[in-house]
C-alpha positions in Angstrom: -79.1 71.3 126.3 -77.6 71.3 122.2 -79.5 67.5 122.4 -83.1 69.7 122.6 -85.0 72.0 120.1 -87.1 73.8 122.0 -90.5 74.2 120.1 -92.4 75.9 122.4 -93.4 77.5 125.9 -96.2 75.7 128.0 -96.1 77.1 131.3 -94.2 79.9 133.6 -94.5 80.3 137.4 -92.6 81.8 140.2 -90.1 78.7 140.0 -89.0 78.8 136.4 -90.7 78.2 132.9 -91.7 74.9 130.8 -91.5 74.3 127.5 -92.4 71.8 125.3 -89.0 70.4 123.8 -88.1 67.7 121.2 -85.2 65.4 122.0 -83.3 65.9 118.1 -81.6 62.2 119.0 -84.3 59.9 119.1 -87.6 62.2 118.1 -89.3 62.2 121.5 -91.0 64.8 122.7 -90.5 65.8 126.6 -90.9 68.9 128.8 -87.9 70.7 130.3 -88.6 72.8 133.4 -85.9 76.1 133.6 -85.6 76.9 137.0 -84.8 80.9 137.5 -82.4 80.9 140.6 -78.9 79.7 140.1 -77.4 76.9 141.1 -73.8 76.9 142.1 -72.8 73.3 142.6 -73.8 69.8 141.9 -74.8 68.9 145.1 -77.1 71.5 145.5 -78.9 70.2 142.6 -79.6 66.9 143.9 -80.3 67.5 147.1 -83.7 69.4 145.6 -86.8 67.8 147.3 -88.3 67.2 143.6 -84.7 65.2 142.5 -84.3 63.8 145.5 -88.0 62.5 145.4 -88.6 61.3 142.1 -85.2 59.4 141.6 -86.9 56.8 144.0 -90.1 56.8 142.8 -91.1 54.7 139.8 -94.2 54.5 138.6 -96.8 54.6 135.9 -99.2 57.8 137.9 -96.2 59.7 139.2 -94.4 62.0 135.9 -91.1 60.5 135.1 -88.2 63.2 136.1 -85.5 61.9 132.9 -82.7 63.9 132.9 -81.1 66.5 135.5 -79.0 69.2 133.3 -77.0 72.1 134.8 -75.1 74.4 132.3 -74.2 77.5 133.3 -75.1 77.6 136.4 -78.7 77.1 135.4 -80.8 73.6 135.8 -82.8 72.4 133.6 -85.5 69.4 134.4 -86.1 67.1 131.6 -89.9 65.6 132.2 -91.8 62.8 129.6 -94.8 65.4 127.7 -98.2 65.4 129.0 -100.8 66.9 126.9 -102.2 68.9 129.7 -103.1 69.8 133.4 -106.3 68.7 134.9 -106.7 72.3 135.7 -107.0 73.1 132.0 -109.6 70.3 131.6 -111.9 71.9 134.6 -111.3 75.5 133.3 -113.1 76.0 130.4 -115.7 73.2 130.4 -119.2 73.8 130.7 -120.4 70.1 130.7 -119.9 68.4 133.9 -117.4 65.3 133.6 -118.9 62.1 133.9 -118.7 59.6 137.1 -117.0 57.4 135.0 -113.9 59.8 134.1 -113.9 61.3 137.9 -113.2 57.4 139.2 -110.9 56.7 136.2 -108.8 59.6 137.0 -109.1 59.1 140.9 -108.2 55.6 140.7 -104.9 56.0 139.2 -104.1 59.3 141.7 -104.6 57.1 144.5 -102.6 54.4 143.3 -99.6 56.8 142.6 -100.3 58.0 146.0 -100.2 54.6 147.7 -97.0 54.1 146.1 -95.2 57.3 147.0 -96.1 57.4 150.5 -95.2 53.6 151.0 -92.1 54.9 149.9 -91.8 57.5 152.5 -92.9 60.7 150.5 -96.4 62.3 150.9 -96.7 65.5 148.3 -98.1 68.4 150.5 -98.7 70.0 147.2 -102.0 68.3 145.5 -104.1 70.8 143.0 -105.3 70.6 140.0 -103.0 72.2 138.2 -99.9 69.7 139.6 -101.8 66.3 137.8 -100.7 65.9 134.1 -103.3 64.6 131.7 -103.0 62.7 128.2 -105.7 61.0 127.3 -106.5 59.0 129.7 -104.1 58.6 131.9 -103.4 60.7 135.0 -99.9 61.4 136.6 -98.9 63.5 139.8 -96.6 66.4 139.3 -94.7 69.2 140.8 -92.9 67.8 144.0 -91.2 71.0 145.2 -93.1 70.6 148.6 -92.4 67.2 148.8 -91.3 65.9 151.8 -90.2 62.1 153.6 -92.4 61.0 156.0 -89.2 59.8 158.2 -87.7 64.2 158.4 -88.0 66.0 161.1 -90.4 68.4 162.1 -91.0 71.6 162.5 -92.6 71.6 158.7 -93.5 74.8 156.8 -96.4 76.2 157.2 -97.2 76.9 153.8 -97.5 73.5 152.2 -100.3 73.7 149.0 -103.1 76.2 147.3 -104.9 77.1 150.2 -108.1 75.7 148.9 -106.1 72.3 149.0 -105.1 72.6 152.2 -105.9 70.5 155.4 -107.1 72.1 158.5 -104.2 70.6 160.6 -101.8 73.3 158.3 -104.1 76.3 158.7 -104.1 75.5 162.1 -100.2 75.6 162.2 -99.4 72.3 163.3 -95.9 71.6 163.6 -96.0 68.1 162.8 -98.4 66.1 160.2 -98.3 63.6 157.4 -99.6 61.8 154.3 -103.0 62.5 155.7 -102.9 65.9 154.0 -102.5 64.7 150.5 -105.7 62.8 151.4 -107.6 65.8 152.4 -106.3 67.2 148.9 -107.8 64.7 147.3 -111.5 65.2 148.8 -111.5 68.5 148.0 -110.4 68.0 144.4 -112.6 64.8 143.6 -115.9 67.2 144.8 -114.3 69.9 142.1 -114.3 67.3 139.6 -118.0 66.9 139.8 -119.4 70.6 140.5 -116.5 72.3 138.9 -116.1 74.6 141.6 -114.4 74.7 144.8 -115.6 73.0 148.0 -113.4 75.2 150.3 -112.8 78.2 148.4 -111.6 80.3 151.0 -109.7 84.3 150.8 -107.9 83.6 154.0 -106.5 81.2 156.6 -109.4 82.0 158.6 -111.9 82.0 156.1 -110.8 78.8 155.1 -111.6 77.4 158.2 -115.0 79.1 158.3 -116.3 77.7 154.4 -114.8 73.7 155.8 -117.1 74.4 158.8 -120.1 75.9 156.7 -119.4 72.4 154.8 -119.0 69.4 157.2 -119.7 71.2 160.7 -117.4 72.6 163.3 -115.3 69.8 165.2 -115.8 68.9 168.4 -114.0 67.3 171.7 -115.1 63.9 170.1 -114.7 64.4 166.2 -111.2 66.4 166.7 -109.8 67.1 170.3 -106.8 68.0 169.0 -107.9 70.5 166.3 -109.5 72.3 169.6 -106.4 72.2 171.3 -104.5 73.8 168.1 -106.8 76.3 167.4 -106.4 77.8 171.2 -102.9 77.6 170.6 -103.0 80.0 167.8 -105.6 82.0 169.6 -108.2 81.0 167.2 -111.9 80.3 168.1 -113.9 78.1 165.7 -117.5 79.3 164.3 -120.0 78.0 167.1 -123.1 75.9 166.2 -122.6 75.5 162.4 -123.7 71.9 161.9 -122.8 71.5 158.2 -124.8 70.4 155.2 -125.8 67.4 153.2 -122.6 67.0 151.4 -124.8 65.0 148.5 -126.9 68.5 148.0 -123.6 70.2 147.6 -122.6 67.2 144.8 -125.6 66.4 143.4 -124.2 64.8 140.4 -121.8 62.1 142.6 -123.3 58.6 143.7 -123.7 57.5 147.2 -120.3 55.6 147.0 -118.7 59.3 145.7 -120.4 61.5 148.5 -118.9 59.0 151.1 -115.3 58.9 150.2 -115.5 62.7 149.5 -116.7 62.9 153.2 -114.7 60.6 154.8 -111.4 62.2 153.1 -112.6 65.5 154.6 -112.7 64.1 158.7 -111.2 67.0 160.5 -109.0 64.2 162.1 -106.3 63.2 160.2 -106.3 59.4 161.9 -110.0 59.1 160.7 -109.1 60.1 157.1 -108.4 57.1 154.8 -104.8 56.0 153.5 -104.3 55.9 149.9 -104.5 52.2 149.9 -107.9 52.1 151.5 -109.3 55.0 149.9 -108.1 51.9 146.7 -110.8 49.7 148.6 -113.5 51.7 148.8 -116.9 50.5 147.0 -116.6 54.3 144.9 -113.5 51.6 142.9 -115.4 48.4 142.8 -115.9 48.6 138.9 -112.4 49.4 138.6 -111.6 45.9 139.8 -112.1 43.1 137.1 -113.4 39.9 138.6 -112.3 36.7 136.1 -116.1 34.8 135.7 -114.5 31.6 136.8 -114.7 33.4 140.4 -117.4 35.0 140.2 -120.6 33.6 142.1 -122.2 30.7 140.6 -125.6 32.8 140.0 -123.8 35.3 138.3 -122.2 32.9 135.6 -125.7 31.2 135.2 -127.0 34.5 134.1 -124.5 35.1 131.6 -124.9 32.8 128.1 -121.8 31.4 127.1 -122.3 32.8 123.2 -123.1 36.2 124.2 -120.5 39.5 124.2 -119.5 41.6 126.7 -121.7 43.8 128.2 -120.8 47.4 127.8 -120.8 47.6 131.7 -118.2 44.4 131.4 -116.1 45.4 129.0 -115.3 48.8 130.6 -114.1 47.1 134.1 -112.1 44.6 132.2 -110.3 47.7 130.1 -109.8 49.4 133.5 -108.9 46.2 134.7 -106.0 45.6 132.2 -104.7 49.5 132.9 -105.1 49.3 137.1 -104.5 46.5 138.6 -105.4 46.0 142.0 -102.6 47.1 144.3 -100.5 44.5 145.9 -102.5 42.0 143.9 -101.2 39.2 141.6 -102.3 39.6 137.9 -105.8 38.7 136.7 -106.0 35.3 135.0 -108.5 34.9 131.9 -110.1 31.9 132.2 -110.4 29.4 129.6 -110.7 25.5 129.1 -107.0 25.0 130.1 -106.4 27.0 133.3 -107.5 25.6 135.8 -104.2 24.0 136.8 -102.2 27.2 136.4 -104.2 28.6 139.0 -103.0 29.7 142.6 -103.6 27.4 145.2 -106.2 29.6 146.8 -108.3 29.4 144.2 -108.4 25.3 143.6 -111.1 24.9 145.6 -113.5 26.8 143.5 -111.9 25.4 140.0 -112.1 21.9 141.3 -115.8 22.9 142.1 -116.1 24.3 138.5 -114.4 21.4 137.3 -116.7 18.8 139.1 -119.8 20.7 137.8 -119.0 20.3 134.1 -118.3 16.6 135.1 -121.6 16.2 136.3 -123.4 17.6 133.4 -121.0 15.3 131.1 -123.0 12.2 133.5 -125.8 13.5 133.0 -126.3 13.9 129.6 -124.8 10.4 129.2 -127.2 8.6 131.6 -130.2 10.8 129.5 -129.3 9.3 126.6 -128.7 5.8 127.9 -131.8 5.9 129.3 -134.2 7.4 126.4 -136.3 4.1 126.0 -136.5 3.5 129.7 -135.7 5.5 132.8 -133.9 3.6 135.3 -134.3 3.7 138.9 -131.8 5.4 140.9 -130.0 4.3 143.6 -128.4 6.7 146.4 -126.5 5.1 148.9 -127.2 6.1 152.7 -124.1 8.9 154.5 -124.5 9.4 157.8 -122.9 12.1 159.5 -120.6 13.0 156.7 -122.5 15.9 154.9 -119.4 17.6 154.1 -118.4 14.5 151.3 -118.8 15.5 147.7 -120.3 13.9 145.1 -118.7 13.0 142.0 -121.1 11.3 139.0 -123.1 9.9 141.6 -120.5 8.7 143.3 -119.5 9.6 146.8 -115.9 9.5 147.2 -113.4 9.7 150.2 -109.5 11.5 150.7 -108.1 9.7 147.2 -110.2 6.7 146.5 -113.7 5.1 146.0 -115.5 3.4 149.4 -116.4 0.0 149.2 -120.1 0.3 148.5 -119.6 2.8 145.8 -117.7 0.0 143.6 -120.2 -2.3 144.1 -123.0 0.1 143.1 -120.3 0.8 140.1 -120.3 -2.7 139.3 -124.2 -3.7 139.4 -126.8 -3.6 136.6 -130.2 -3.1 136.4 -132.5 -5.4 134.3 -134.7 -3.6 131.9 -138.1 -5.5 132.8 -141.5 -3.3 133.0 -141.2 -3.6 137.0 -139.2 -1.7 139.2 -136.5 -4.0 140.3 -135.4 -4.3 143.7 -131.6 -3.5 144.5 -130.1 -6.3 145.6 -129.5 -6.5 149.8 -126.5 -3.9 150.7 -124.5 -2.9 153.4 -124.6 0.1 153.4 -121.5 2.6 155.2 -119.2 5.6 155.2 -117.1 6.1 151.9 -114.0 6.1 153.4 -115.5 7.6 156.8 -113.6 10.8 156.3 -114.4 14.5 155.9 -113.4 15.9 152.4 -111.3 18.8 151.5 -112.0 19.1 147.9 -113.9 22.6 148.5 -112.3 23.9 151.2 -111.2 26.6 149.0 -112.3 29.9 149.0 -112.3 32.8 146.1 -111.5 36.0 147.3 -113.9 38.6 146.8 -113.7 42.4 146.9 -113.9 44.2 150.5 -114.0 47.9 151.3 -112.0 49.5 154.5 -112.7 53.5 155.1 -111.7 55.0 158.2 -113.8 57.7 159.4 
């Protein structure tokens, strides 16, 4: 601990104290987490559900553990500095926080999310205070409750802030899942726009009574088994509460926001979303930038090639750049010399692009050719090959140029005041095979909720 100057305390709890530290080797400063029991051996130390957690988890939303330190018996955790909780954002405001910030910040929780329980973790522990803020960028904290997916149950009881906390763990189930960080997460995003509880409850059984005020008591068909667990610990739910609008009780959320708020708050675990499709949801679609060379072809007509980016634009392509999309290979820029760096699922719809700048090339050529006097067109018969695409005028084939498209290639066309007749053709199939030059398809954004 000689390596850090301790400049001053941030936080104290039942588990230890924090402090705000500077590293005196390199400058940095970071936050070191005392714990106040002792610790008698190594092993003890590493075996902690927060070490044992975050030395397998890597990633930009989750707070970086650095350094494990035990001196005297004592362990100290050394954390990179965040500015502050989110908790100390809602606390004192008086101005609600805009849609914007709410997805911003819920965008990167449910990517770290996504990542931890792929990994086998799910938090238990999800409150406001326990996401770190700087900025704007949004990590999860505090995994003293953590716990692998793969251990055995019986769990505790106690697993978060009971206003946090799903109905499955009020209920005392012995077994449950990543599901509950999920439920965390619908009650904080609605806190995040009202600035108040959703579920603040006194008790365990008040609890249960302000969710059913809010979405309803369950049923045999919405959640058999919560029926079945609430006669097991002798408790009767509230009869004939239907619940309430959920957008009266969030007025300032969007549609998109009310419906992953409500569908993270199914009494049913299974109906709840994952992390990963909660990612999907249409509440995230501006999160996601979309390069214009996939975007529909309407979409880039609307768009002049001289103008700047919208404010709208410019924002998704900033969150783009932060968030990627999940599993997701990196966004490509367009420009005039990318379309053959491309992935192969996208060559369909450059070689589309592609063509279409051709054609306008032809065209403005042929305009020009044919300022003094406008030439008759010829287009050769297809039958029963609608799927062949057009090149210049051209129809071409699997790697070469039919028969009667190099003759029409080769002929000219006097320039006399009447309209000449084409000479006599034979006209047939250009190479009497179906093209594949657009059978590629872009990928476009789709939404999966469960629930």
């Amino acid at each position: 601990m000689e390596r850090y100057k301790v400049i001053k305390e941030v936080g104290n709890g039942s588990f230890g104290v924090v402090w705000r530290a500077l590293n005196k080797q390199n400058g940095e400063v970071v936050a070191i987490k005392k714990m106040k029991r002792k610790y008698y051996s190594w092993e003890e130390c590493i075996n902690l559900r927060e070490v044992k957690s975050l030395r397998k988890m890597n990633h930009p939303n989750i707070v970086k553990l650095k350094e494990v330190i035990r001196e005297n018996d004592i362990l100290y955790f050394v954390f990179e500095y965040m500015e502050c909780s989110l908790y100390q954002l809602m606390k004192d405001r008086l101005k609600l926080f805009s849609e914007t910030d709410i997805r911003n910040w819920c965008f990167q929780v449910f990517q770290g999310l996504a990542y931890m329980h792929q990994r086998g973790f799910f938090h238990r522990d999800l409150k406001p205070e326990n996401f770190l803020v700087s900025k704007d960028v949004i990590k999860i904290a505090d995994f003293g409750l953590a716990r692998e997916i793969v251990s055995q149950p019986p769990y505790t009881e106690y697993v978060s802030t009971r206003w946090y906390r799903a109905p499955e763990v009020l209920l005392q189930s012995p077994t449950y899942g990543s599901a509950v960080d999920m439920w965390a997460m619908g009650a904080i995003m609605a806190e995040l726009f009202t600035l108040r509880p959703l579920f603040p409850g006194s008790s365990e059984a008040d609890e249960i009574y302000k969710i059913c005020k809010v979405i309803g008591s369950p049923t045999e068909s919405s959640w058999a088994e919560g029926l079945e667990l609430a006669t097991t610990v002798n408790y009767q739910f509230p009869e004939q509460l239907a619940g309430v609008n959920l957008s009266a009780l969030v007025p300032s959320a969007s549609k998109d926001g009310v419906n992953l708020i409500s569908s993270l708050c199914s009494w049913d675990p299974c109906k709840r979303p994952t992390a990963m499709e909660a990612l999907q949801h249409p509440f995230f679609q501006n999160c996601y930038y979309v390069p214009p060379s996939l975007r529909p072809k309407s979409t880039i007509a609307k768009t002049p090639p001289s103008a700047g980016l919208t404010t709208k634009r410019a924002v998704e392509q900033k969150c783009a750049k932060k968030y990627p999309l999940p599993n997701s290979k990196p966004n490509i820029t367009p420009s005039a010399k990318m379309h053959s760096s491309l992935n192969s699922e996208k060559t369909g719809v450059q070689r589309r692009l592609e063509l279409n700048r051709q054609d306008g090339v032809n065209e403005k050529t042929n305009k020009i050719s044919s300022s003094t006097k406008q030439q008759p067109k010829y287009q050769p018969p297809i039958k029963n090959n609608i799927n062949n695409p057009r090149v210049g005028g051209v129809y071409m084939g699997k790697g070469r140029v039919g028969e009667t498209g190099e003759k029409f290639g080769n002929m000219t066309i006097g320039s006399g005041r009447g309209k000449p007749s084409p000479p006599a053709m034979k006209a047939g199939m250009a190479n009497g095979s179906r093209s594949d030059l657009f059978s590629g398809r872009s990928q476009g954004y789709s939404s999966k909720v469960a629930g």
